[in-house]
C-alpha positions as CSV (number, residue, x, y, z in Angstrom):
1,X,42.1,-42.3,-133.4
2,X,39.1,-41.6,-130.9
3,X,37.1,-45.4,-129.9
4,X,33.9,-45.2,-131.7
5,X,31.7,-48.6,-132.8
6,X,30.8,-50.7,-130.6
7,X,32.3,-49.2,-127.5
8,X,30.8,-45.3,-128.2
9,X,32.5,-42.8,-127.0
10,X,34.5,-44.4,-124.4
11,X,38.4,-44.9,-124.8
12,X,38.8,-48.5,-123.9
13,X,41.9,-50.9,-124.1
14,X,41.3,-54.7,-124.4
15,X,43.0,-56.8,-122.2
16,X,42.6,-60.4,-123.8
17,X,41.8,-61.2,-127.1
18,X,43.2,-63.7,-129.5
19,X,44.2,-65.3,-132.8
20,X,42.6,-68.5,-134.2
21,X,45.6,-70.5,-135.8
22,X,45.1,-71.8,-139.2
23,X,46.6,-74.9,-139.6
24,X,49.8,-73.5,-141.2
25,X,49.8,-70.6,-139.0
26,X,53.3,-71.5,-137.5
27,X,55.0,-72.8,-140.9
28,X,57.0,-70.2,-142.0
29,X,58.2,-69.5,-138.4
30,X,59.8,-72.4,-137.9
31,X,63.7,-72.8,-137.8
32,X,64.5,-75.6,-140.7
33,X,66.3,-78.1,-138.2
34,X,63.2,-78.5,-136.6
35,X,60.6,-78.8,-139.5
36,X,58.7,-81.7,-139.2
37,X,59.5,-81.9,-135.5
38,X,57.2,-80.2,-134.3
39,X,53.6,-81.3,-133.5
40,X,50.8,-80.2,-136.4
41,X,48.2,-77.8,-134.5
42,X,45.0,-79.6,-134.7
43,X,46.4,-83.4,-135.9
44,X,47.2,-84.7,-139.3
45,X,43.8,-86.0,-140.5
46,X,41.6,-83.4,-141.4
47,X,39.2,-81.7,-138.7
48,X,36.0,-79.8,-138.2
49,X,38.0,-76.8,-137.5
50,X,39.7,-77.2,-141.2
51,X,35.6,-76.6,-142.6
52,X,35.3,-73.9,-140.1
53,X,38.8,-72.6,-141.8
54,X,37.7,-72.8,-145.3
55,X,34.4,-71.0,-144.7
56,X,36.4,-67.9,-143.4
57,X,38.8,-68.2,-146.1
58,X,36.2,-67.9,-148.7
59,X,35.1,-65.0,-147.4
60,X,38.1,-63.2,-147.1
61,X,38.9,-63.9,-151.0
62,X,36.0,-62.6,-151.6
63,X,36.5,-59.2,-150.1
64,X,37.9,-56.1,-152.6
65,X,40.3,-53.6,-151.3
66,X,38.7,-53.3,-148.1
67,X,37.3,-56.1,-145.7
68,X,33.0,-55.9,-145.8
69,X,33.2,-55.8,-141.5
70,X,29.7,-56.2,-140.2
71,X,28.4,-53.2,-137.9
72,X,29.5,-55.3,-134.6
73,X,31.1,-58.8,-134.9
74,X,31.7,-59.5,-131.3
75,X,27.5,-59.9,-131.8
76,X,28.3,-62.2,-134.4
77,X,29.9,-65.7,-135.4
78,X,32.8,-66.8,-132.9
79,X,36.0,-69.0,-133.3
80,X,37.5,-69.6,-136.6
81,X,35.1,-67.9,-138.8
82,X,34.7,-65.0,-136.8
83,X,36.0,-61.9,-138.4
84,X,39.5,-61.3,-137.7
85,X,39.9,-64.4,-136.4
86,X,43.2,-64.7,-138.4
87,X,43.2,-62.8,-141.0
88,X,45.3,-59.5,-139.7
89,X,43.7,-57.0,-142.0
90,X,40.4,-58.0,-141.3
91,X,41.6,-57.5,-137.4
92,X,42.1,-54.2,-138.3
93,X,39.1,-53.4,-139.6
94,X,37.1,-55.1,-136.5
95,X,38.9,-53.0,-133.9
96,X,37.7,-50.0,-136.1
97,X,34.1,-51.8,-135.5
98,X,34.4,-52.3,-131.7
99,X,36.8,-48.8,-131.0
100,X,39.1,-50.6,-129.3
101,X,42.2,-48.2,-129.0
102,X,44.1,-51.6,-128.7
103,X,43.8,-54.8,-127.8
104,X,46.7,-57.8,-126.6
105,X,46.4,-61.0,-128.7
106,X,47.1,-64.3,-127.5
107,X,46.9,-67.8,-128.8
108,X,44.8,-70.6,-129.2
109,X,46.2,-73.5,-130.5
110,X,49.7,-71.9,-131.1
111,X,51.2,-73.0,-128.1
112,X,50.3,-77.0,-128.9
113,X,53.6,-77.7,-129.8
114,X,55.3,-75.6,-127.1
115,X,54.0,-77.9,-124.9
116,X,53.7,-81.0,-126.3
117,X,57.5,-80.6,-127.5
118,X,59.6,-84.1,-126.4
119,X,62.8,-82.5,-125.9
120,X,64.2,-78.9,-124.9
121,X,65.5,-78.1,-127.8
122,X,62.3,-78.4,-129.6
123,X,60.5,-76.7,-126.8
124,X,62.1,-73.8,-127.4
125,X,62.1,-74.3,-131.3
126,X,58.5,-74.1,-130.9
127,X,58.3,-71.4,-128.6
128,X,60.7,-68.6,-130.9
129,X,58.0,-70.2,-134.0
130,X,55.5,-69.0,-132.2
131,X,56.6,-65.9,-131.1
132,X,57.8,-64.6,-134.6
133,X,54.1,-65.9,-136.2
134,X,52.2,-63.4,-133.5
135,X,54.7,-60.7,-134.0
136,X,54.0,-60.9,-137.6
137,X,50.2,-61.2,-137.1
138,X,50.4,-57.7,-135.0
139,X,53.2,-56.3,-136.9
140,X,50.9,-54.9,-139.6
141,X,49.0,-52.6,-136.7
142,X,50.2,-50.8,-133.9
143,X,46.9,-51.4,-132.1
144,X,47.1,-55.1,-132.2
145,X,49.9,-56.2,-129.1
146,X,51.4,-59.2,-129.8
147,X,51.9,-61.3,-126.6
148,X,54.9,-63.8,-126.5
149,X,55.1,-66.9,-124.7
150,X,58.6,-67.8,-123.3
151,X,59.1,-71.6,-121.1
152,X,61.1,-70.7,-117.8
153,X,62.4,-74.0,-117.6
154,X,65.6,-73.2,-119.2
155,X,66.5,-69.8,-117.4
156,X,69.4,-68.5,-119.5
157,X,66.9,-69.7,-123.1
158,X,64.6,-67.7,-121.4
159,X,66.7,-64.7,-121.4
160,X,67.5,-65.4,-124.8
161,X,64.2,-66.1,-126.4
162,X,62.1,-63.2,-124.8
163,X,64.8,-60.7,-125.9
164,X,64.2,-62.2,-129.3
165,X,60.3,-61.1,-128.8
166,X,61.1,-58.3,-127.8
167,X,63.0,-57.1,-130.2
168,X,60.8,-58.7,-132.8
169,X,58.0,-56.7,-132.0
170,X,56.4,-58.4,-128.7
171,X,54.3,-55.9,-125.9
172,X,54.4,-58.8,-123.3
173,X,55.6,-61.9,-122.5
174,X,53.2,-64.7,-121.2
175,X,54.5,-67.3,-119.1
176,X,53.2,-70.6,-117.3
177,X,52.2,-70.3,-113.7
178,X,53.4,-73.4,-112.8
179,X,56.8,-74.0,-110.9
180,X,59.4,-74.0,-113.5
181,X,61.7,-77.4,-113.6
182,X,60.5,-77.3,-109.8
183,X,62.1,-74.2,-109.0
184,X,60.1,-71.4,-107.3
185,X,59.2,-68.7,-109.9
186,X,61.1,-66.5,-107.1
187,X,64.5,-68.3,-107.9
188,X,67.5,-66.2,-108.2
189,X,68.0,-68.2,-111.4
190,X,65.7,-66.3,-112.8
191,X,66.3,-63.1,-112.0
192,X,68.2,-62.4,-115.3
193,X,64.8,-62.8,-116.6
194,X,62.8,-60.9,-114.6
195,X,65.5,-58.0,-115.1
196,X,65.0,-58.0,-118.6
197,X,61.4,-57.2,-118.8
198,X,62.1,-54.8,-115.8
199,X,64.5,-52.9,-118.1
200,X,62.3,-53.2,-121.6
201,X,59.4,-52.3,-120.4
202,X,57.2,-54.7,-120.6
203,X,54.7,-56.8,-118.6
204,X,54.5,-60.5,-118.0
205,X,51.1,-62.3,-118.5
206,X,49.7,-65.2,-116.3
207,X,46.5,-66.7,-118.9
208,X,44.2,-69.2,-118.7
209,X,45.9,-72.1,-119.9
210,X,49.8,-73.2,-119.0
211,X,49.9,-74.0,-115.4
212,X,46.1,-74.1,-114.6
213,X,45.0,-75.8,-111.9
214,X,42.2,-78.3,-112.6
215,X,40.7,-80.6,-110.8
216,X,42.6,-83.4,-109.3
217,X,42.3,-86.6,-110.7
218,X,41.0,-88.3,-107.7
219,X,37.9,-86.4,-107.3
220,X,36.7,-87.1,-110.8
221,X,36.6,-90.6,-109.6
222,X,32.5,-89.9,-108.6
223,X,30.3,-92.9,-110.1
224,X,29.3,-90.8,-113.3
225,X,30.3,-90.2,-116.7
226,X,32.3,-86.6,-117.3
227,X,30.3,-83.9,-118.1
228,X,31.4,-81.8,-121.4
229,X,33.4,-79.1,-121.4
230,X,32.2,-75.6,-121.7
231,X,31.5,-75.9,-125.3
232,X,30.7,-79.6,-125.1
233,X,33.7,-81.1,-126.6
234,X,35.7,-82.9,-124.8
235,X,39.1,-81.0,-123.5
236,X,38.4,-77.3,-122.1
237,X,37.0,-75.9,-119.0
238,X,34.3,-77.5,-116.8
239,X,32.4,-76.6,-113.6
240,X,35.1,-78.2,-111.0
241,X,38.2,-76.8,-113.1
242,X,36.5,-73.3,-112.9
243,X,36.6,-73.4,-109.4
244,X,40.2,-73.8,-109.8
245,X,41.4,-70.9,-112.3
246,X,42.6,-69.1,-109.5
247,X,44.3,-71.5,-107.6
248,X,47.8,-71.0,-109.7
249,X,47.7,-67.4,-110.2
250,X,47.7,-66.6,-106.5
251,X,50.3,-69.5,-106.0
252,X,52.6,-67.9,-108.5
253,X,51.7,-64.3,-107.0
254,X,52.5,-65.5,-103.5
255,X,55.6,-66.6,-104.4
256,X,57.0,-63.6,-106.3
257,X,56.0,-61.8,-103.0
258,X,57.7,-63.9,-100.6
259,X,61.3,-65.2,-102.6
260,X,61.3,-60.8,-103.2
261,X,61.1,-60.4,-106.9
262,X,59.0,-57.5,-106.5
263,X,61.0,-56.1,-103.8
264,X,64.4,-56.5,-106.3
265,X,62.5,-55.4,-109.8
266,X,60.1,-52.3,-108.7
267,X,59.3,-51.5,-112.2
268,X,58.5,-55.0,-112.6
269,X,54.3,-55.1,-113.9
270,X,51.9,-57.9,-114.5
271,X,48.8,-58.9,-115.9
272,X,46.1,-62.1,-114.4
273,X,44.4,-62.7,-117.8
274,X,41.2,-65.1,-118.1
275,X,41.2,-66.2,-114.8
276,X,38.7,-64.5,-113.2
277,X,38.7,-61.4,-110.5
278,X,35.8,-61.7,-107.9
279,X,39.1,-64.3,-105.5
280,X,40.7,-60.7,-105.5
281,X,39.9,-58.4,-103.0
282,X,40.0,-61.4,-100.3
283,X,43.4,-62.2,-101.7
284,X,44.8,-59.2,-100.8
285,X,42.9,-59.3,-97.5
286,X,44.9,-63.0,-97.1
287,X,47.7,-62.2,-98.2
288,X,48.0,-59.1,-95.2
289,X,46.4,-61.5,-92.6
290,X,49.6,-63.8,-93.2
291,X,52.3,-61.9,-92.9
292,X,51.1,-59.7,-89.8
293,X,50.8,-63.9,-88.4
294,X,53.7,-65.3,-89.6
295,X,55.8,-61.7,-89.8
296,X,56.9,-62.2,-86.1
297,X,59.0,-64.9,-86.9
298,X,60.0,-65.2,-90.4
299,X,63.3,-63.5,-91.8
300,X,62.1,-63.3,-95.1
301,X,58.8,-61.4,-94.2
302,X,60.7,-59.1,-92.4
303,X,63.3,-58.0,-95.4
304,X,59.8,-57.1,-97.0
305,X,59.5,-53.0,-97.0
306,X,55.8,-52.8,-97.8
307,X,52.7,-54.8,-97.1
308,X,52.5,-57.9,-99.7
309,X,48.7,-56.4,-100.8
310,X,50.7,-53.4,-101.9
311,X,52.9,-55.3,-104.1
312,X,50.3,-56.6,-105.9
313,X,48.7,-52.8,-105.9
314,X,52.0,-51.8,-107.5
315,X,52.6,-54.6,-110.1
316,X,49.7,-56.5,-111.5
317,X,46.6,-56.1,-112.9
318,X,43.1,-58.6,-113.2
319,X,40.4,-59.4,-115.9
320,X,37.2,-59.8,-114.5
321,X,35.1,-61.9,-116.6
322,X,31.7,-60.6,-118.3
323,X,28.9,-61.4,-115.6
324,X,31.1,-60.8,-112.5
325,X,30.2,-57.7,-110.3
326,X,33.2,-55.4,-111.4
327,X,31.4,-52.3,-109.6
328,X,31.4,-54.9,-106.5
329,X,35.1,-55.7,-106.9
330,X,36.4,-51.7,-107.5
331,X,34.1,-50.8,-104.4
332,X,35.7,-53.3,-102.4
333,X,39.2,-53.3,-103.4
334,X,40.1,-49.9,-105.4
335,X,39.5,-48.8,-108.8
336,X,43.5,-49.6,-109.5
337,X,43.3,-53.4,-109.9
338,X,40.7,-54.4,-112.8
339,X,40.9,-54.3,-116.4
340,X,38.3,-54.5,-119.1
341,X,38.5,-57.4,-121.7
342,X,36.7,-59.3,-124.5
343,X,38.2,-62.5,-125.1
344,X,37.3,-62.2,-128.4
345,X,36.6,-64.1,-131.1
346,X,36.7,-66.5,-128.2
347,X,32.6,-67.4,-127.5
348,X,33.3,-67.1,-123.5
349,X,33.7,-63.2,-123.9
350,X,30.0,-62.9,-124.6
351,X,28.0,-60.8,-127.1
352,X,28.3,-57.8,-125.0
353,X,30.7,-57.7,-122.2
354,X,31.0,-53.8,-122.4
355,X,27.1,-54.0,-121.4
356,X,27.7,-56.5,-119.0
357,X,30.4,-54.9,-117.3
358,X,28.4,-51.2,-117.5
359,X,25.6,-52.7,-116.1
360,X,27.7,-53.6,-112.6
361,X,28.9,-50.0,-112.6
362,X,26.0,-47.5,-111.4
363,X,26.8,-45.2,-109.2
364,X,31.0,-45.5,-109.6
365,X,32.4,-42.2,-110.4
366,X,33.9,-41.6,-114.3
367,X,37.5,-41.9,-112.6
368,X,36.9,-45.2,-111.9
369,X,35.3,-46.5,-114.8
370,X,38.3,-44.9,-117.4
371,X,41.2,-46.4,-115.1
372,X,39.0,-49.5,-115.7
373,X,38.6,-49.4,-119.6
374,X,41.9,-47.4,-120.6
375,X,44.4,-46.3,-118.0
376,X,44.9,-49.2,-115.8
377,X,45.6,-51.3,-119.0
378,X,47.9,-48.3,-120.0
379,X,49.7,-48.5,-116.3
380,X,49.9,-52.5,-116.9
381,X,51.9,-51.6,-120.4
382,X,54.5,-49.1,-118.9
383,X,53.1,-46.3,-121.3
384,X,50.2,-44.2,-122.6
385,X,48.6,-45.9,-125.6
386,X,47.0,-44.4,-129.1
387,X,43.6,-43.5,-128.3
């Protein structure tokens, strides 16, 4: 199917979007031995979000055979009463709307009890719920890419659980950037894992959210009162965390580099998702300046049979975010790095980020600007995609 809607004429993947969790969104996922377990997605009591819910829901019933999709939602009404926020057949029809040719889907509030889970056991519980509730969500359209999460903490349940997204219907496989158990992400105990997406296929995904640096608690300590978040609630994303996002990605990066998981897996592939893009060029300038230092000396550097900027070149891909200079980035670091994305129904995407992203782009030659909207994103996915 040729992209059409919103996005014209232009064939364009997008890299992050997601699904707004209804507050029984994970029920019928769960395994029965750990029903009532698990922690409830947005509390017990009822919630804004729960009016928010119900004035989507009435819409949807109201709908005949064929969702009434306005001209251009990602112009309209964002989180849970956007359209398609949950409802997959109304997802369907709002790809059809923007022309995306596909889009990965990630959570919201899905991973809640992934990581507010007491025990192991119910970690993991909560992690193969979750997985089987976005594989269904995605399973009804082959444009929609479900994205698993997997904890690393346990490396042989890591095996076990992303081969059970896999197999269920999963394109990638998110994972925290923090240090596992306070292992190196480099470990050899996880090299089972990294194997397996090697051999399947399929890409892991760093995201805003599981291992994100924010500020340290110390330096809050200022005199004042904390300023809201970005959408003036209390727990999300403020000025001093922003200047973090990037802080984990290039700290798990580094470290697949050095400990050689991209030297061992070289059909390994990767994707930076909601975390910004502008830090990248200079990484890749950084991360070149350190090992002609510290190559001299260090046996590990030396096993290395490519410059670490080139591993990064090889593997992994990066989401700029509407209002950064793409056209900057691609001039100064290659057209073979940055991917287009829309965070929707998420409000931080914007009304428009195809025009905000165009708008940083005079001048760059049509080569460029399709490996930015379609083939890069079809590189990160190991395959060509439906157009």
């Amino acid at each position: 199917m040729s992209s059409t809607g919103y996005m014209g004429s232009r064939i364009a993947h997008d890299a992050d979007s997601h699904v707004m969790e209804t507050r029984e969104w994970l029920d019928g996922f769960i395994e029965p031995e750990f029903k009532g377990q698990l922690r409830s997605l947005y509390g017990r009591g009822p919630s804004p979000i729960d009016k928010m819910l119900d004035a989507a829901k009435q819409r949807i019933a109201a709908y005949g055979d064929v969702p009434a999709i306005s001209e251009n939602p990602i112009k309209g009404d964002k989180g849970w009463v956007a359209e398609g926020a949950f409802d997959a057949r109304e997802r369907s029809c709002v790809l059809d709307a923007l022309g995306f040719s596909s889009q990965l889907v990630f959570p919201t509030a899905g991973l809640r009890p992934v990581l507010a889970a007491r025990d192991e056991a119910s970690r993991y519980a909560a992690t193969r719920a979750y997985n089987r509730a976005i594989a269904s969500f995605c399973g009804t359209d082959p444009r929609l890419l479900a994205v698993a999460y997997v904890p690393l903490d346990d490396p042989e349940q890591a095996v076990a659980d992303a081969r059970e997204a896999i197999e269920g219907g999963c394109a990638a496989v998110m994972i925290s950037a923090a240090a596992p158990s306070g292992r190196s992400p480099g470990h050899p105990v996880y090299d089972a894992f990294w194997g397996l997406l090697e051999r399947a296929n399929i890409p892991f995904m760093l995201h805003i959210g599981p291992g994100t640096k924010t500020q340290p608690t110390p330096f809050r300590n200022n005199g004042r009162e904390r300023a809201p978040d970005l959408h003036g609630g209390g727990e999300n994303l403020r000025f001093c965390d922003y200047m973090m996002l990037w802080f984990a990605p290039q700290t798990f990066l580094t470290a697949l580099i050095y400990d050689g998981v991209f030297a061992r897996f070289p059909e390994l592939r990767g994707g930076v998702i909601e975390s910004g893009a502008g830090w990248v060029p200079d990484f890749l300038r950084q991360l070149d300046l350190a090992y002609k230092s510290f190559s001299r000396t260090d046996p590990y550097l030396k096993e290395l049979d490519r410059m670490p900027s080139d591993f990064i070149r090889r593997a992994v891909k990066f989401t700029p975010f509407p209002g950064e200079d793409v056209g900057h980035m691609i001039r100064d670091a290659g057209s073979d790095l940055f991917l287009f994305s829309s965070d929707y129904p998420h409000p931080e995407g914007t009304r428009d980020p195809f025009g905000r992203f165009e708008r940083t782009m005079d001048g760059l030659p049509e080569q460029s600007k399709d490996q930015f909207y379609r083939s890069n994103f079809e590189e990160m996915m190991g395959r060509p995609l439906q157009a």
